[in-house]
C-alpha positions as CSV (number, residue, x, y, z in Angstrom):
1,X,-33.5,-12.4,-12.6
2,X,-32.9,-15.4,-10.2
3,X,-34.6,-15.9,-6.8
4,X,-31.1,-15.1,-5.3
5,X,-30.5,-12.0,-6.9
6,X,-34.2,-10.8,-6.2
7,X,-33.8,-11.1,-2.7
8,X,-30.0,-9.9,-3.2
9,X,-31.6,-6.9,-4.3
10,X,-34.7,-6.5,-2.1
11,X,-31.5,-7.0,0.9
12,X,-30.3,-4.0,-1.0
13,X,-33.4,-1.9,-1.1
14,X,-33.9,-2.2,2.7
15,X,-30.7,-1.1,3.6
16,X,-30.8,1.9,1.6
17,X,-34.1,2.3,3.1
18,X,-32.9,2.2,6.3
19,X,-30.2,4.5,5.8
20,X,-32.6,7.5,4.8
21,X,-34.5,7.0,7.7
22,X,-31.8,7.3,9.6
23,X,-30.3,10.1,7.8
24,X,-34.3,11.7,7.6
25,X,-34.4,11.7,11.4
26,X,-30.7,13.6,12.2
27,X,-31.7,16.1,10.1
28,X,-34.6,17.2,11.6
29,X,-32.3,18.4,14.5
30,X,-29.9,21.4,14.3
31,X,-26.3,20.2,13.0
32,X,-24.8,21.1,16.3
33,X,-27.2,19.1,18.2
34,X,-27.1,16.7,16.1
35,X,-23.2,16.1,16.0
36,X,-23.2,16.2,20.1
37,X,-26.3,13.2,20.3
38,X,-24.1,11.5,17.8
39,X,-20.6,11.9,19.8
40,X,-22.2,10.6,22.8
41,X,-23.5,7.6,21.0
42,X,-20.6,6.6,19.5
43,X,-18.3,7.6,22.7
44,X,-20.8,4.7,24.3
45,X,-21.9,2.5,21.7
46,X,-18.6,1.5,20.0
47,X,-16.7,-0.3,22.6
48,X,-19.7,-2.5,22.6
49,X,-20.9,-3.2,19.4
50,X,-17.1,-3.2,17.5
51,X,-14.7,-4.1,20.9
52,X,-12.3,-5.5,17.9
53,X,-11.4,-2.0,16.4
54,X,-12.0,-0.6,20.3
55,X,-9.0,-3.2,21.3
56,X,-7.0,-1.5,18.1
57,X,-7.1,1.8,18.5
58,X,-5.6,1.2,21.8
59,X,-2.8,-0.8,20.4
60,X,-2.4,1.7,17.5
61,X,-2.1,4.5,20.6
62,X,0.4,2.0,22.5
63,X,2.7,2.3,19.5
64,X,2.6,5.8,18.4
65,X,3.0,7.4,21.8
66,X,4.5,4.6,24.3
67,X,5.6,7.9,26.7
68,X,1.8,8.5,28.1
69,X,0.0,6.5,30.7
70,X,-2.7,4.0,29.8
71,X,-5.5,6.0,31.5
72,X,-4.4,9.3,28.9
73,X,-4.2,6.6,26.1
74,X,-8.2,5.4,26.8
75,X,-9.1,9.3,27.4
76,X,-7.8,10.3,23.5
77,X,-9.7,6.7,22.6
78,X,-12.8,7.6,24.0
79,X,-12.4,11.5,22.5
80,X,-11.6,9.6,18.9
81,X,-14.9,7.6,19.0
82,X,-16.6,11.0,20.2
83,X,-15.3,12.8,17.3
84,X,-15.7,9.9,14.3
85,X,-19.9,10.5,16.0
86,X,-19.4,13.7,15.1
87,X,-18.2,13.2,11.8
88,X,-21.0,10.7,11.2
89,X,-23.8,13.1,11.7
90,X,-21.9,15.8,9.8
91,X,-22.1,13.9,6.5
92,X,-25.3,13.5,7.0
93,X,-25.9,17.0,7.1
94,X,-23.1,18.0,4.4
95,X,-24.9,20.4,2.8
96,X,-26.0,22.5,5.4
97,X,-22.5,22.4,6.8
98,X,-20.8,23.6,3.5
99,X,-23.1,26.0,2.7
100,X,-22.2,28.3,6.6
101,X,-19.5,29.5,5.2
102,X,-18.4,30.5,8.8
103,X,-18.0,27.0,9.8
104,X,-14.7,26.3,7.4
105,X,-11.5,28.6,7.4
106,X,-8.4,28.1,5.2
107,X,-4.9,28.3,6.1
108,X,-2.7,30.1,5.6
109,X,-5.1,32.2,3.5
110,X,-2.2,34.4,1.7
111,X,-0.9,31.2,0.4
112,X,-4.2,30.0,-0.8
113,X,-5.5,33.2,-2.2
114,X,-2.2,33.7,-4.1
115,X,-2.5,30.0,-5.6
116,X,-6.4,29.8,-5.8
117,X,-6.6,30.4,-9.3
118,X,-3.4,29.2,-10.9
119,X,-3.2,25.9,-9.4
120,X,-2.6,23.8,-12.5
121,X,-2.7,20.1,-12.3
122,X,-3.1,18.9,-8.8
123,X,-3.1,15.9,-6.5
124,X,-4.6,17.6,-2.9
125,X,-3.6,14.3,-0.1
126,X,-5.0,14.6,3.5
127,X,-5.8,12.1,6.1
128,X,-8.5,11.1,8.2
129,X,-8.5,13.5,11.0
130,X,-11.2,16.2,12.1
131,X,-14.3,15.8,9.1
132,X,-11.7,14.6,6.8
133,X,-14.7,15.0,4.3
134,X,-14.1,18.4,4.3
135,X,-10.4,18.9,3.6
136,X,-11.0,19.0,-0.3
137,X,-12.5,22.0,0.5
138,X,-10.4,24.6,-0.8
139,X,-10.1,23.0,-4.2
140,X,-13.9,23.5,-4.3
141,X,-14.1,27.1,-3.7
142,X,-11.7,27.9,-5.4
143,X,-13.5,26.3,-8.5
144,X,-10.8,23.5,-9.3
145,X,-13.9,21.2,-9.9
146,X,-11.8,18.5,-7.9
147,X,-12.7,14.9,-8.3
148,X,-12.0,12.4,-5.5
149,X,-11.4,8.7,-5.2
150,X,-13.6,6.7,-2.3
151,X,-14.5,3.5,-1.1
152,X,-16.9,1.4,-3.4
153,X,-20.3,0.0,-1.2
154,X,-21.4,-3.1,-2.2
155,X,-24.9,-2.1,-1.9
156,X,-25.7,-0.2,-5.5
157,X,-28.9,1.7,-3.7
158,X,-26.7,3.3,-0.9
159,X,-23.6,3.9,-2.9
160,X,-25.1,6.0,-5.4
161,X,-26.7,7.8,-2.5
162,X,-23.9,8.3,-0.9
163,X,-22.4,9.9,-4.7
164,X,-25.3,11.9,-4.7
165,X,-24.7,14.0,-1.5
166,X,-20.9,14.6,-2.2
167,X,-21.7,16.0,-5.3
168,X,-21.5,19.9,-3.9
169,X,-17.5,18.8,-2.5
170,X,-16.7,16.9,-5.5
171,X,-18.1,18.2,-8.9
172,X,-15.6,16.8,-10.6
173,X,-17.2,13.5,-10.1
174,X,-16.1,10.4,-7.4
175,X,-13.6,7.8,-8.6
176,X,-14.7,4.6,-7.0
177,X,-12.2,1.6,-5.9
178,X,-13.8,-2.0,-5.1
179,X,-16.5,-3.5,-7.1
180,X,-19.0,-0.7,-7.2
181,X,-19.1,2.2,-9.1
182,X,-18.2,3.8,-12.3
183,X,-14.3,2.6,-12.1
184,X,-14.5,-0.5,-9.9
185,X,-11.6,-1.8,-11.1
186,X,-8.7,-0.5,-9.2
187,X,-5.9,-1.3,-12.1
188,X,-8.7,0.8,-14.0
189,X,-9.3,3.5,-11.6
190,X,-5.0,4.1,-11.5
191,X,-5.4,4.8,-15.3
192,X,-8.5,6.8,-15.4
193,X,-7.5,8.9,-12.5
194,X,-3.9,9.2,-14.1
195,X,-5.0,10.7,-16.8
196,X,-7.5,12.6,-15.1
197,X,-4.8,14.7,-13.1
198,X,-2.4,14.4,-16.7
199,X,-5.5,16.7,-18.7
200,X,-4.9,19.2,-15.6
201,X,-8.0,17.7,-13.2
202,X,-7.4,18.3,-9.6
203,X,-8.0,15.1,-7.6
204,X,-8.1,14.0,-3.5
205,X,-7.7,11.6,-1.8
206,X,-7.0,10.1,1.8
207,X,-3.8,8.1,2.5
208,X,-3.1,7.1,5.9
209,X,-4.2,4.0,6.3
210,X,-2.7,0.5,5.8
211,X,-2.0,-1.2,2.2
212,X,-0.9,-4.8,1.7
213,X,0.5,-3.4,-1.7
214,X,2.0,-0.3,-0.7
215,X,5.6,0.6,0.1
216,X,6.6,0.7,4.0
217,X,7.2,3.7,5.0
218,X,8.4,5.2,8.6
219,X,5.3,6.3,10.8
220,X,5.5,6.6,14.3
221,X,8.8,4.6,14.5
222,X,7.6,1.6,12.6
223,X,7.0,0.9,8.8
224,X,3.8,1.0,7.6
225,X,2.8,0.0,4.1
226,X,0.8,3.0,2.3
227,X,-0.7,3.3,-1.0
228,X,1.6,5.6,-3.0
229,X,-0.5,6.1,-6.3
230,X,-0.7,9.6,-5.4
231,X,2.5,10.7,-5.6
232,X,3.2,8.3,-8.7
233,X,0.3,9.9,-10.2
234,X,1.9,13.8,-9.1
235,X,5.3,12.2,-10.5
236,X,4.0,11.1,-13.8
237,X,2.3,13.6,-14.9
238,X,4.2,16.7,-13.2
239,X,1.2,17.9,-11.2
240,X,1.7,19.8,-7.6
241,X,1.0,17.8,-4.1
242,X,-1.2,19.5,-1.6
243,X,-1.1,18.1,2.0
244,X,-4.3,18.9,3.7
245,X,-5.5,18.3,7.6
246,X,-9.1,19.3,8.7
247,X,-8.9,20.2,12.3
248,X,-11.8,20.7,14.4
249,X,-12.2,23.2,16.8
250,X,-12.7,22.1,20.4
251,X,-16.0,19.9,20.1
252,X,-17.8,22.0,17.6
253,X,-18.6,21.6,13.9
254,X,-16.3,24.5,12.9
255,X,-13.0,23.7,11.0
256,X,-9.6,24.8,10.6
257,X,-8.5,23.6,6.7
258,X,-4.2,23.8,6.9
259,X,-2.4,23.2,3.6
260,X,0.9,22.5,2.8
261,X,2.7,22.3,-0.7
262,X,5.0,19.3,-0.8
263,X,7.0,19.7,-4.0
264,X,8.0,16.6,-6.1
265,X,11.4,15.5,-7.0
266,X,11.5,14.4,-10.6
267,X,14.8,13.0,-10.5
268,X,16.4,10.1,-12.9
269,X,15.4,7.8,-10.1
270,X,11.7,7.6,-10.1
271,X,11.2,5.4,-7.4
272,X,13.4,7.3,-5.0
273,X,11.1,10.6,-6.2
274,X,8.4,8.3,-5.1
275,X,9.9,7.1,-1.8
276,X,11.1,10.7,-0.8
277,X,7.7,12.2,-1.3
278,X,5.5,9.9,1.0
279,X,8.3,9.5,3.5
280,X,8.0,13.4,3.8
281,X,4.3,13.3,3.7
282,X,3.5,10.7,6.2
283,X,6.1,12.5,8.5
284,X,3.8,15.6,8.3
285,X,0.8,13.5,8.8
286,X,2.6,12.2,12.5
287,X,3.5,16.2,13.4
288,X,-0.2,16.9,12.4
289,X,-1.7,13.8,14.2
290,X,0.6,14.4,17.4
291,X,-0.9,18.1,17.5
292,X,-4.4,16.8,18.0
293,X,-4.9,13.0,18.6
294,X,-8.1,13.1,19.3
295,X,-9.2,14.1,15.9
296,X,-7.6,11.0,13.9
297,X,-9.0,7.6,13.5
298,X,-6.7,5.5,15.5
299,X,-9.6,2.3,15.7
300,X,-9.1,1.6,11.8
301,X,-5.5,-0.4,10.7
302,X,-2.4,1.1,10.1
303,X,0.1,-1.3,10.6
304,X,0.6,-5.3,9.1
C-alpha cells in the first residue's frame, strides 16, 4: 500500500470513528429527546454552516408556491431544517424506532391488508418527505424482503456502517449507485436491479430530486429532469408501482405511511408508458408536498 493510500485510509478510519461517537452519544438519550435536540440544532446550525443550500431552499419555495409571502416562505424553511434534524437523529436510532410498532401506521390499511401478501413483483417509489427512510415500510412487514437502491459513500468504513443498520428495513440487501458498494456502477446497478424486480424482488427507491440524465417532467409549473429507471424497470418487467409518502405527525417521531397504486400503461409506445407514469407520479408527489411542506427537503436541487 502507498503512503497515499495509508493515510487515504487512516482519513477513512477517523471519520467512521467519528461518526459512532457521534451516533454512541444520541443514543444514550430517549428517541424523542433526541429528535427535538437535533431539530433545534439543525433549525440553527444550517443557515450557518451550509447558507448555499439555505439560499436554495428559498429559491426552490419562491418557485413552487410564488402566492405566499416571503416571511411564510422562511417559516416552512426553518420548519424543513427542523424536521431533516429530526430525521437525522431518527436514523440514528432506526432500530428502536422500527421496533414501537405504535410509532408507524399504514394507509389506507384495507388496501394494504388486501394486497400484503399477493403483491407480486414491485417497484415501491416515495420521496423525501417526513423520515423518508421509513416509507419502505410496509413492504417490510408485510415480508416482501424489499431491497433498496441508496447513495454510495466514498468512505468504505462508514458506508458499510451505514448498510449495516438498514439491514432490519431492507433485507433484501441495499443496491448502491456511485463508486462504493456492491454495484457501484450505475449502468450496472440498472441491470442488476432490473432483473432483481424481473425474478419478482420488490425494490424502493426515492425519486424527487434532480437528474442531468433524466426526462423533464412538469413539477410545480416548471420541468424538472428526474431519473425514470423506475418506471422503466416497472415497464420492462410488468411489475406494479407503489407511490409512498411518510408524513410525520406534528413534531413527533410518529408516522403516517400513505400508499398509492399507480398502474402502468404497457402500450406499443414504450416511452410514452414511461412519460405518462412519472408525469402522474411527480404530480402526486406536488399534491403530497403541497399538503405538508414542511416535511420535504426543499434545501437539496430540483431544478437545472
Amino acid at each position: 500500500m502507498t503512503i497515499a493510500a495509508r493515510l487515504r485510509d487512516l482519513r477513512f478510519r477517523m471519520e467512521y470513528y467519528l461518526l459512532r461517537v457521534v451516533v454512541g452519544t444520541v443514543r444514550l438519550f430517549p428517541l424523542e429527546t433526541a429528535a427535538s435536540v437535533s431539530a433545534w440544532s439543525w433549525a440553527r446550525l444550517a443557515p450557518v454552516l451550509n447558507p448555499k443550500r439555505h439560499q436554495r431552499a428559498l429559491d426552490n419555495l419562491r418557485q413552487a408556491f410564488p402566492e405566499k409571502s416571503t416571511a411564510e416562505l422562511k417559516q416552512i424553511r426553518h420548519r424543513h431544517w427542523e424536521n431533516l434534524g429530526r430525521v437525522m437523529a431518527e436514523t440514528m436510532q432506526i432500530d428502536r424506532l422500527i421496533s414501537d410498532p405504535s410509532r408507524i401506521q399504514i394507509e389506507p390499511a384495507a388496501m394494504f391488508e388486501r394486497y400484503r401478501s399477493k403483491l407480486g413483483s414491485a417497484v415501491g417509489i416515495s420521496l423525501h418527505m417526513g423520515n423518508w427512510e421509513l416509507a419502505i415500510w410496509p413492504l417490510t412487514i408485510a415480508g416482501a424482503n424489499p431491497a433498496a437502491i441508496y447513495r454510495s459513500v466514498t468512505n468504505p468504513y462508514v458506508d458499510q456502517y451505514l448498510r449495516d443498520q438498514r439491514k432490519d428495513l431492507y433485507p433484501g440487501g441495499l443496491f448502491g449507485r456511485g463508486k462504493v458498494g456492491d454495484h457501484g456502477d450505475d449502468r450496472k446497478t440498472a441491470r442488476v436491479i432490473t432483473d432483481f424486480v424481473r425474478r419478482g424482488g420488490r425494490l424502493g427507491m426515492v425519486c424527487d430530486l434532480y437528474d442531468r440524465t433524466g426526462i423533464p417532467i412538469p413539477f410545480f409549473g416548471r420541468p424538472a429532469r428526474t431519473q425514470a429507471i423506475g418506471a422503466m424497470v416497472a415497464r420492462r418487467v410488468g411489475a406494479r408501482i407503489w407511490l409512498s409518502r411518510c408524513r410525520r405527525i406534528g413534531t413527533s417521531s410518529q408516522f403516517v405511511i400513505e400508499l398509492r397504486e399507480l398502474r402502468v400503461p404497457r402500450s406499443s409506445n414504450q416511452s410514452a408508458d414511461v412519460q405518462w407514469v412519472m408525469t402522474e407520479m411527480q404530480a402526486q408527489f406536488e399534491d403530497w408536498i403541497r399538503d405538508t411542506p414542511e416535511q420535504w427537503m426543499w434545501s437539496n436541487r430540483r431544478w437545472s
